[in-house]
N, C-alpha and C positions, 0 to 999 in steps of 0.2 A: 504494500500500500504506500499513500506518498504521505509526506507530513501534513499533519493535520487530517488524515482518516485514520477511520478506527477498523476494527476488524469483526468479523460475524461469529458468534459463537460456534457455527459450522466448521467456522476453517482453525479452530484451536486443534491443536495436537494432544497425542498423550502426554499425561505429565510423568508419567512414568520412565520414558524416554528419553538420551541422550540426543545432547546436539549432535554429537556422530552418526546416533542411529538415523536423524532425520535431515539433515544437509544433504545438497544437492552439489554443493562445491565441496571436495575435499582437497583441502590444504593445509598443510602441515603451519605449526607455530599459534601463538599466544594472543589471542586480543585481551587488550587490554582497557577496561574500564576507569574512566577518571572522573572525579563528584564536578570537575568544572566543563565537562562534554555534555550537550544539549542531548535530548530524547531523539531529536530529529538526525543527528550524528550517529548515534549507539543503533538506531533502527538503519541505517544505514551503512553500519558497518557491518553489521550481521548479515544483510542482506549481499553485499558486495562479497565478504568474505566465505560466507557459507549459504549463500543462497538460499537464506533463510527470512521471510516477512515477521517479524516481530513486533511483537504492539506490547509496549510499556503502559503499568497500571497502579495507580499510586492509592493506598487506603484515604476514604474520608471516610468521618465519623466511623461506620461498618461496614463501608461496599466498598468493592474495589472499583475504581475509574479509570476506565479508558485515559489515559493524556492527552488524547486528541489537543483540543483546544489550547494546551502548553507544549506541545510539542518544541518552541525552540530555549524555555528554562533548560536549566540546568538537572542534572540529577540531584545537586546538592540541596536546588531551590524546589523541586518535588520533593525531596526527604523531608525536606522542613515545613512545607505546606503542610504534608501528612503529619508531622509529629505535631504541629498545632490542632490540627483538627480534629488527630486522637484524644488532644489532652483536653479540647473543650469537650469534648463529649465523656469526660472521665470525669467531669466536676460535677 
C-alpha cells in the first residue's frame, strides 16, 4: 500500500509466521529500525527489502490503529502518542 493507506483485514498474514516464511524478496542482512524513521520509511523498507506490504498500528486507549493518517511521524512520536493515550485511559 502507499503512505497514508491502511490495509484490509483480508490481506493480514499469520502471526505465527516469520518474515522468512512470508517475503517475497530474499536477501541476506539486517534492517534496521531507528525511533527517528517515519512509518512511511519503515513501510517502505520492508516492502523494498522483502517485499513485504506492512501496515504499522499504534494502541489508543484499547484498539489498535491503523497509522494511516501519521504515517510520516516518527516511530518515536507514535510511541509517545500511545503511551499518553494509554495512560489517560488508566486514570
Amino acid at each position: 500500500h502507499d503512505a497514508n493507506e491502511g490495509s484490509m483485514e483480508a490481506d493480514h498474514l499469520d502471526a505465527e509466521k516469520t518474515i522468512g516464511e512470508v517475503r517475497t524478496i530474499h536477501n541476506k542482512g539486517e534492517m534496521e529500525l531507528k525511533s527517528n524513521m517515519s512509518v512511511a520509511d519503515l513501510e517502505k523498507d520492508f516492502f523494498d527489502k522483502y517485499g513485504l506490504n506492512v501496515q504499522v498500528f499504534r494502541m489508543s486507549k484499547d484498539l489498535w490503529l491503523q497509522t494511516t493518517k501519521t504515517d510520516q511521524w516518527t516511530l518515536a512520536e507514535q510511541n509517545q502518542r500511545g503511551e499518553e493515550e494509554s495512560a489517560f485511559t488508566a486514570s
